[in-house]
Structures are given as structure tokens and as C-alpha cells.
DSSP file (Angstrom, degrees, kcal/mol; ACC not computed):
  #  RESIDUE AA STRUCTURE BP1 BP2  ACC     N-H-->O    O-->H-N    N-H-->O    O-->H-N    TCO  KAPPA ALPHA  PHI   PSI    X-CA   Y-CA   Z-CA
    1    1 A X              0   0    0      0, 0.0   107,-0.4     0, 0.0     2,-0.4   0.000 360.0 360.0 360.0 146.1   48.1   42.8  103.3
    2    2 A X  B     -A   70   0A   0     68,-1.2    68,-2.0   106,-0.3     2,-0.6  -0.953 360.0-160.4-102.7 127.5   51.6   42.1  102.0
    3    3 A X  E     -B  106   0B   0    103,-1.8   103,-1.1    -2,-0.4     2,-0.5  -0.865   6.7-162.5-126.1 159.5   52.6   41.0   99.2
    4    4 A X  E     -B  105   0B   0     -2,-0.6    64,-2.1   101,-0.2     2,-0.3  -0.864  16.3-162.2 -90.2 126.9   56.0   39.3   98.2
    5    5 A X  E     -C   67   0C   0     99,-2.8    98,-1.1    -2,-0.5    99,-0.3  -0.724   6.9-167.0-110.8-177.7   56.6   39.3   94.8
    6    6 A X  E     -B  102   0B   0     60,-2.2    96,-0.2    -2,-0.3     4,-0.1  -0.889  38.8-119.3-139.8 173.9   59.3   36.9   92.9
    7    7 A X  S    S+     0   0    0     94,-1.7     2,-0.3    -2,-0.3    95,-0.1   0.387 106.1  40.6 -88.6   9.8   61.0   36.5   89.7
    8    8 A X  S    S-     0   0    0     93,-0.3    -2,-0.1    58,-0.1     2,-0.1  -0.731 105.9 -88.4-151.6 159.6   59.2   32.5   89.1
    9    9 A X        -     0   0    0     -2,-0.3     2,-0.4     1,-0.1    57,-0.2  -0.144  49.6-100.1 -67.3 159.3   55.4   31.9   90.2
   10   10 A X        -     0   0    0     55,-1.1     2,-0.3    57,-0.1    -1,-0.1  -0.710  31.9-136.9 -96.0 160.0   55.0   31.0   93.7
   11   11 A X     >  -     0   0    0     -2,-0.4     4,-2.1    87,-0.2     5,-0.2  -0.959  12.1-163.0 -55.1  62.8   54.4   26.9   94.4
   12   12 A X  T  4 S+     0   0    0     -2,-0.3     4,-0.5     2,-0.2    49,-0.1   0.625  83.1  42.4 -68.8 -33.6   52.1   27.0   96.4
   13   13 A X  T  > S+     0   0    0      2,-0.2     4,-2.3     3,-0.1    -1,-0.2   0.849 113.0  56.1 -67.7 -54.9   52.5   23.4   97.7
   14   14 A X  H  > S+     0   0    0      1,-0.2     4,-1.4     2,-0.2    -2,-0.2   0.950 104.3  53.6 -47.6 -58.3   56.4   23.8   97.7
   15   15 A X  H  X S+     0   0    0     -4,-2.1     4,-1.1    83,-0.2     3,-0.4   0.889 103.6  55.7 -52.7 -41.8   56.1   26.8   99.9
   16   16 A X  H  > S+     0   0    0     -4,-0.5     4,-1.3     1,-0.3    -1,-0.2   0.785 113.5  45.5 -81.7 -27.4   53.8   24.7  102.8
   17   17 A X  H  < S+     0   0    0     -4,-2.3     4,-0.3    -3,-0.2    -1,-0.3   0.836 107.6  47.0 -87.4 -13.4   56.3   22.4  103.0
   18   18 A X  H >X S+     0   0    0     -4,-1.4     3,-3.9    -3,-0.4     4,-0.5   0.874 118.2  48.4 -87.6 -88.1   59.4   24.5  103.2
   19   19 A X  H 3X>S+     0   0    0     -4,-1.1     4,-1.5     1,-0.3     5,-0.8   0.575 108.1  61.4 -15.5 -44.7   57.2   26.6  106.1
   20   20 A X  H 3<5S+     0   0    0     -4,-1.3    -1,-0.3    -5,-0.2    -2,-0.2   0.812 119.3  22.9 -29.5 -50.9   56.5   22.9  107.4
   21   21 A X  H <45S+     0   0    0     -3,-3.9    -2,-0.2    -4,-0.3    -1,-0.2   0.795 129.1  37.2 -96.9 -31.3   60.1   22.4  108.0
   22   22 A X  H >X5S+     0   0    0     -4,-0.5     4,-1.6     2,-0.1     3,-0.9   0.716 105.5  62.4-115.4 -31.4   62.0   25.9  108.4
   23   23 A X  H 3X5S+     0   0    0     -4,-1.5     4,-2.6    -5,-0.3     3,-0.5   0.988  97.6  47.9 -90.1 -47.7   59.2   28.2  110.5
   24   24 A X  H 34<S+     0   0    0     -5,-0.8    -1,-0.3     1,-0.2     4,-0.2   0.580 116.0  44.7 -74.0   9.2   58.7   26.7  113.7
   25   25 A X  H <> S+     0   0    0     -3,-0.9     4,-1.2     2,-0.1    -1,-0.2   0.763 110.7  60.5 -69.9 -47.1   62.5   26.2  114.4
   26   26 A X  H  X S+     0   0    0     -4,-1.6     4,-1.7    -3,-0.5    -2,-0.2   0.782 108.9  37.0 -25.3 -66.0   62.6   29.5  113.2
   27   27 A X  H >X>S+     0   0    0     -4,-2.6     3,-3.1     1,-0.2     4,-1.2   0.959 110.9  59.3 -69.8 -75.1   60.4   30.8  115.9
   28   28 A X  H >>5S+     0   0    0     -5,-0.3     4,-1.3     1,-0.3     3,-0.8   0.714 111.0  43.4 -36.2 -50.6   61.7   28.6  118.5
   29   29 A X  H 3<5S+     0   0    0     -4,-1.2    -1,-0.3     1,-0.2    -2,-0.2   0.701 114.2  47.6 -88.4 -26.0   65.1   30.2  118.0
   30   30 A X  H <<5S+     0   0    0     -3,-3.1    -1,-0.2    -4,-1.7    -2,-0.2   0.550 125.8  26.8 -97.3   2.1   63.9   33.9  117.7
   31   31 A X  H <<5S-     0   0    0     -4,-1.2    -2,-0.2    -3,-0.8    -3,-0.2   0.283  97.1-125.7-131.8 -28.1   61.6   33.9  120.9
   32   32 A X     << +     0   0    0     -4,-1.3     2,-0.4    -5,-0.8    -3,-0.1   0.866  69.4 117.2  91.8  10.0   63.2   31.1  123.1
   33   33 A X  S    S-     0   0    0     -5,-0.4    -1,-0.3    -6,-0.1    -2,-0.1  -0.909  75.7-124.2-148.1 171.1   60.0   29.4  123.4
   34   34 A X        +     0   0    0     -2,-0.4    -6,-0.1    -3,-0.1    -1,-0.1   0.689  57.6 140.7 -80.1  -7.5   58.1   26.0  122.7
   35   35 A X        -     0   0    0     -7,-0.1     2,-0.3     1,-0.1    -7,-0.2   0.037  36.5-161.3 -23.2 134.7   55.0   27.8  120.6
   36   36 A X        -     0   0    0     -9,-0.1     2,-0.5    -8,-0.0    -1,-0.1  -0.915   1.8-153.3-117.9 145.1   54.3   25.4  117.8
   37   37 A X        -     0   0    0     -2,-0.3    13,-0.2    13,-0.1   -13,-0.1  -0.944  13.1-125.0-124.2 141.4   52.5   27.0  115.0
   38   38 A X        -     0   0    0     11,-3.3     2,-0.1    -2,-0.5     0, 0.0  -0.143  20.3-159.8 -60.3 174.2   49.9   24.6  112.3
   39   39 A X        -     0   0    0      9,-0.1     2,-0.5     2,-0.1     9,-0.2  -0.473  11.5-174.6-156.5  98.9   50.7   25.0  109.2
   40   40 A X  E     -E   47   0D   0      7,-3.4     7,-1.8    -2,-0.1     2,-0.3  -0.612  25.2-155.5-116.8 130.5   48.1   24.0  106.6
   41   41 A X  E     +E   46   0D   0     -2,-0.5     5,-0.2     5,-0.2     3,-0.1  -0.668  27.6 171.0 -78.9 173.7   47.8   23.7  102.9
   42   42 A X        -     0   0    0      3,-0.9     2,-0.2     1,-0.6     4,-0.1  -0.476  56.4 -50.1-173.2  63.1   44.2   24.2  102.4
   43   43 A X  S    S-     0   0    0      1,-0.2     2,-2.8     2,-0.2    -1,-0.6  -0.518 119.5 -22.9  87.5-172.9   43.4   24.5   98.8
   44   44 A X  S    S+     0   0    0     -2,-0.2    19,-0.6    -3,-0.1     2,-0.3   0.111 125.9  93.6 -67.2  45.2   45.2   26.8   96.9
   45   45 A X  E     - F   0  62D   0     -2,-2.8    -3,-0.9    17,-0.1     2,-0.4  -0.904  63.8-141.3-138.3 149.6   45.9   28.7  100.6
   46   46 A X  E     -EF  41  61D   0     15,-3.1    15,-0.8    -2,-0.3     2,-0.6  -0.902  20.5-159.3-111.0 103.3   48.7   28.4  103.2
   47   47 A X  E     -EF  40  60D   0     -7,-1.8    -7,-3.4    -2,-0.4     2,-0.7  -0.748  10.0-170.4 -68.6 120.5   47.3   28.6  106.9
   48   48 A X        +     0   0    0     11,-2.2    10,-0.7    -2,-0.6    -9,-0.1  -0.391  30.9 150.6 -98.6  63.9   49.7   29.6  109.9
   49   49 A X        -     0   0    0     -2,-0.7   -11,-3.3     8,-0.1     2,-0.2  -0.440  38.7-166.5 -98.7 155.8   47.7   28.9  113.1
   50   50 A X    >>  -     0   0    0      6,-0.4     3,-3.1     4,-0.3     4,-0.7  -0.594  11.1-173.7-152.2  82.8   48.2   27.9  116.8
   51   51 A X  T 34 S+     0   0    0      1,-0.2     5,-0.1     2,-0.2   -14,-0.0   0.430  78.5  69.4  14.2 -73.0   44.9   26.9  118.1
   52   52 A X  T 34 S+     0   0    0      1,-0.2    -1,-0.2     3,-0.1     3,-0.1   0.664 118.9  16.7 -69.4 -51.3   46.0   26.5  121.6
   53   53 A X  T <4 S+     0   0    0     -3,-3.1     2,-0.3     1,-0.3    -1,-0.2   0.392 122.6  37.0-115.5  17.6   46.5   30.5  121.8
   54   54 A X     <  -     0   0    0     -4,-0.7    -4,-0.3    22,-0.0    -1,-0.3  -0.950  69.8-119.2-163.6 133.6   44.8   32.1  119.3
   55   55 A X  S    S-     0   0    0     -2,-0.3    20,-0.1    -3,-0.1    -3,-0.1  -0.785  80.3 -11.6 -81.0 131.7   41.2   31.9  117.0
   56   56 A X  S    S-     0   0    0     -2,-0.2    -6,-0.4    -5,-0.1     2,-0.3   0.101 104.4 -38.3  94.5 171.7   41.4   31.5  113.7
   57   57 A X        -     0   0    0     -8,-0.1    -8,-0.1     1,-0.1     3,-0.1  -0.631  34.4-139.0 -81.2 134.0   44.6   31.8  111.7
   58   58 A X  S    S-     0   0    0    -10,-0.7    15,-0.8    -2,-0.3     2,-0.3   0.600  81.1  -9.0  39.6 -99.1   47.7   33.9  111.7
   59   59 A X  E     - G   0  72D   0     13,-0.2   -11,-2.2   -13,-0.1     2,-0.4  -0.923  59.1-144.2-171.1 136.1   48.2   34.5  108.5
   60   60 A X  E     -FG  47  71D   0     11,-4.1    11,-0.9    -2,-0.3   -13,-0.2  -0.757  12.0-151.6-141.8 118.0   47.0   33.3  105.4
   61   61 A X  E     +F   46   0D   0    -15,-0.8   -15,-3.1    -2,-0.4     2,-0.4  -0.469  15.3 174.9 -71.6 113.4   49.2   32.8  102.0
   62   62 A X  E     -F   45   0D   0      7,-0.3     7,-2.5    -2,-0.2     2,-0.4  -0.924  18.2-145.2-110.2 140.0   47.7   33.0   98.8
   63   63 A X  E     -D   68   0C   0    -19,-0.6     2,-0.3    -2,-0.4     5,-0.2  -0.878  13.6-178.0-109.6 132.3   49.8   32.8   95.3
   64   64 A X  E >   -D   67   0C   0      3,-4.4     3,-1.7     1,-0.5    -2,-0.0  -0.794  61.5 -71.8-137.7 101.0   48.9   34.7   92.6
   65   65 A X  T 3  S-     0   0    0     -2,-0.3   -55,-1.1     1,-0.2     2,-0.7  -0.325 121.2 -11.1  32.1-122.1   51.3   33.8   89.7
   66   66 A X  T 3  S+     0   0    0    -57,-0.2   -60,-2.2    -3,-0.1     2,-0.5   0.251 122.8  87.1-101.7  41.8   54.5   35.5   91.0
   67   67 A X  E <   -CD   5  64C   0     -3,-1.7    -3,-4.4    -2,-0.7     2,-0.3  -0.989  61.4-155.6-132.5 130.6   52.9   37.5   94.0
   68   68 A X  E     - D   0  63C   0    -64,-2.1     2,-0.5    -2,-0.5    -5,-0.2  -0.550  15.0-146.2 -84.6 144.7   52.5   35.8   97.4
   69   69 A X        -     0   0    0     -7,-2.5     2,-1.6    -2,-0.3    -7,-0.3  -0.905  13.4-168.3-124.1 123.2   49.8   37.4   99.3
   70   70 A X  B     -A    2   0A   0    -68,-2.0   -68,-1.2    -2,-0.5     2,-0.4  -0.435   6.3-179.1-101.2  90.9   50.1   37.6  103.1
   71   71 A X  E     -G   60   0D   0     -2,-1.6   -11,-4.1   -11,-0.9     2,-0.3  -0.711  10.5-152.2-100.3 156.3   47.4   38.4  104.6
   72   72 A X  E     -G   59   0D   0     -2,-0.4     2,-0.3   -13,-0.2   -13,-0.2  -0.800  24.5-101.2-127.4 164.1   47.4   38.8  108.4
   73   73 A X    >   -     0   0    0    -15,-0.8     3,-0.6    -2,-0.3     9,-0.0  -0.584  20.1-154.0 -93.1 124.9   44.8   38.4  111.0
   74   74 A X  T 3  S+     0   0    0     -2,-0.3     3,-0.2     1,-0.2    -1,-0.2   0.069  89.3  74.1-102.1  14.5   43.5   41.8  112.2
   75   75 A X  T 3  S+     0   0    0      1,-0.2    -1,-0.2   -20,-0.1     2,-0.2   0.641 108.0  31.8 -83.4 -40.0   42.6   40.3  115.8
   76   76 A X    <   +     0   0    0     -3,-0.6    -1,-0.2     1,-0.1     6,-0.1  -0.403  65.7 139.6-108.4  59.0   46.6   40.2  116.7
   77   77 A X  S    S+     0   0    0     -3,-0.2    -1,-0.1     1,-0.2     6,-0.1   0.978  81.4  36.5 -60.1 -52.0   48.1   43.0  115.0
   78   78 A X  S    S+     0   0    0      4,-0.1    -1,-0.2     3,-0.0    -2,-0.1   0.677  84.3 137.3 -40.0 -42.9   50.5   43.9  118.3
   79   79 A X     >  -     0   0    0     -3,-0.1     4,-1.3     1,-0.1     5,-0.1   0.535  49.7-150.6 -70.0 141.0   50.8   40.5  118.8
   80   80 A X  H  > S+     0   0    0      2,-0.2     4,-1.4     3,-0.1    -1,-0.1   0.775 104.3  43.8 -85.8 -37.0   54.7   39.7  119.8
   81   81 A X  H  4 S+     0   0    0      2,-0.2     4,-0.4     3,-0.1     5,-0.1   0.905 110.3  51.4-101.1 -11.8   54.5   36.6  118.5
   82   82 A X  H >> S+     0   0    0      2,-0.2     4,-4.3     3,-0.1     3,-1.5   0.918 109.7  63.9 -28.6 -61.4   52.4   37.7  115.0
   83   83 A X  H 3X S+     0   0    0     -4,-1.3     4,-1.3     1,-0.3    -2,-0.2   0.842 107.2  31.7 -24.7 -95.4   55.3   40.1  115.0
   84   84 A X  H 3X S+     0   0    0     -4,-1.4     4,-1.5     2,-0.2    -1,-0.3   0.353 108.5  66.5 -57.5  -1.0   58.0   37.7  114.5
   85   85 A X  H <>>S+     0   0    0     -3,-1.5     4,-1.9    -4,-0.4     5,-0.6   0.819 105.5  46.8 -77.1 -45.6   56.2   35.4  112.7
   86   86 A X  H  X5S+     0   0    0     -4,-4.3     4,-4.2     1,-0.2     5,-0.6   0.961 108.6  52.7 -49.7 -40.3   56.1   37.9  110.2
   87   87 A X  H  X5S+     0   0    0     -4,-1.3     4,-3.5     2,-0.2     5,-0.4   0.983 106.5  51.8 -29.1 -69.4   59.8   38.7  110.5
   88   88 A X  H >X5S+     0   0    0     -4,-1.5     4,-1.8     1,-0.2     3,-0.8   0.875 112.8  49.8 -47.9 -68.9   60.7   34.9  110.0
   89   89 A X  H 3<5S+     0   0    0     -4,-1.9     5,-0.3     1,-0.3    -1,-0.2   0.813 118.4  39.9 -52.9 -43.3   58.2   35.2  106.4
   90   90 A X  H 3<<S+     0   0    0     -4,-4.2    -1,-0.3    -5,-0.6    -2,-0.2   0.876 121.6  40.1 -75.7 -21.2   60.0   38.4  105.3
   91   91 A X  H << S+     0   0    0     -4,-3.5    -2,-0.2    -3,-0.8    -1,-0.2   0.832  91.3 114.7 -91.5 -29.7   63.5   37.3  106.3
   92   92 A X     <  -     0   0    0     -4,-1.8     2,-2.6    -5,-0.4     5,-0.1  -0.196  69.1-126.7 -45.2 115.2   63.2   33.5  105.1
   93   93 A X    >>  +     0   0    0      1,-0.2     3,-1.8     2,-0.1     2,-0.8  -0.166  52.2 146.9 -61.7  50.6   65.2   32.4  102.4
   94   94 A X  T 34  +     0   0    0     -2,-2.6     6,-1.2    -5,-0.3     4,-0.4   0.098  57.4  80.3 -90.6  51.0   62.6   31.0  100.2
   95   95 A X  T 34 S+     0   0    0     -2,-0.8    -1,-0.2     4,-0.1     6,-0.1   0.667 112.4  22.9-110.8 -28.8   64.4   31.9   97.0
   96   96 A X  T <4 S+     0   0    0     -3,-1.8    -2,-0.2     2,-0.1     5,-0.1   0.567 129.8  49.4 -94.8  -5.8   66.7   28.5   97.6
   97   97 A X  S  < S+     0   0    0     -4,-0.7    -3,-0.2     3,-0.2    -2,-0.1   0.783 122.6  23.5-113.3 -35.2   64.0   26.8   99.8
   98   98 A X  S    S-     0   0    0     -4,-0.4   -87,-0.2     2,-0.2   -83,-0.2   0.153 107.5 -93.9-135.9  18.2   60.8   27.3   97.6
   99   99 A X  S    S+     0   0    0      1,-0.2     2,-0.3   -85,-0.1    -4,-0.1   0.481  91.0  96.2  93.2 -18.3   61.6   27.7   94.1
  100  100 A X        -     0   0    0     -6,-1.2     2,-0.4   -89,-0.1    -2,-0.2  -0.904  57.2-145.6-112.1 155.5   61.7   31.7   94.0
  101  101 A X        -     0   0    0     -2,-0.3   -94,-1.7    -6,-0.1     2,-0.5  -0.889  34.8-123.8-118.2 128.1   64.1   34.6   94.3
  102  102 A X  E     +B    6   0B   0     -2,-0.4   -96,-0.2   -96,-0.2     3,-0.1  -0.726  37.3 165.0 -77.0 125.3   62.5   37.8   96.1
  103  103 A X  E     +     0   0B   0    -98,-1.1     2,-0.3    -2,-0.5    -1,-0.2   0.823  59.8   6.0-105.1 -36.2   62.5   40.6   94.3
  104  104 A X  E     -     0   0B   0    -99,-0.3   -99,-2.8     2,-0.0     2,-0.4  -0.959  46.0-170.3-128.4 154.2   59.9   43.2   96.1
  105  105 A X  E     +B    4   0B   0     -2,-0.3     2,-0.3  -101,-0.2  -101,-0.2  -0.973  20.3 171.7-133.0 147.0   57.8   43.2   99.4
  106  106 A X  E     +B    3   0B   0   -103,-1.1  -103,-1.8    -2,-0.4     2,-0.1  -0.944  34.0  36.9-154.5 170.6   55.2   46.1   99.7
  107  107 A X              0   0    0     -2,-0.3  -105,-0.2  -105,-0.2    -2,-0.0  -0.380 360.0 360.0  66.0-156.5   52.4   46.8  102.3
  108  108 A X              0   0    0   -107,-0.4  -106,-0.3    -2,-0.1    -1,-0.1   0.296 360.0 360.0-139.1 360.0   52.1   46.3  105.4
């Protein structure tokens, strides 16, 4: 698991909607292709999913006051497009987008 930490508490809600809007452009633009990924609030959880190719979710975002937890789905580890979804998460600018400034990421 990874986790992001911030200087502000994560949003949990705020976050599913900036992910709503910025990650599957995101993807489209860093792989060149129409994959569309879900994106689900579910309770105090973020789900990242795409049915179509894949069982079960992704990755799934938990907030814990100012630590994001990412955990990712141990079926696709390899996965090329796992890969870069992760990219997109680490690289995303949610410090203007979702209410926090990253300060550390650790794990894996």
C-alpha cells in the first residue's frame, strides 16, 4: 500500500471528484487510448475500476486524516495500465485540485 500524506486532511469527497474530472484525460493522454476508468465514491472509499477489462477494482483510496491510503489490486501488479494509473495518482496536482499540498509518498 501507498500512502500520500498532506499538510490538510484529505476530503474524501473532494478528491472523487477532482479524479472524476482530471484521471481519465489523464490516461487518455499518457497511453493514447480510449480506456475509461469508474470512479466511485463508496462510503468513506474512492474506487478506480474498469469492469470491461478487469475484476474488481484498481485501486482503492482511503483517507485517514492527512494520509491518503492507496491501496492497489494485487491481481494486476505488472499491469501497464495499473502502472500508469498509478503514475497519474503520484504525479497529480491534488494540492490545487483537492484541497491538499503533498508533502511525502512512501510504500509501494
Amino acid at each position: 500500500m501507498k500512502i500520500i500524506t498532506a499538510d490538510t486532511n484529505w476530503d474524501i469527497h473532494q478528491l472523487a471528484q477532482t479524479l472524476q474530472l482530471k484521471l481519465n484525460p489523464l490516461f487518455r493522454e499518457a497511453r493514447l487510448t480510449d480506456i475509461e476508468f469508474d470512479v466511485v465514491e463508496n462510503g468513506d472509499a474512492i474506487e478506480i475500476a474498469q469492469p470491461e477489462l478487469y475484476e474488481g477494482y484498481l485501486f482503492r483510496l482511503t483517507a485517514e486524516g492527512n494520509q491518503l491510503h492507496v491501496a492497489k489490486s494485487e491481481h494486476y501488479v505488472d499491469d501497464v495500465n495499473l502502472l500508469t494509473l498509478m503514475s497519474i495518482l503520484e504525479t497529480l496536482q491534488m494540492g490545487s485540485m483537492a484541497g491538499a499540498d503533498i508533502i511525502y509518498i512512501s510504500g509501494e
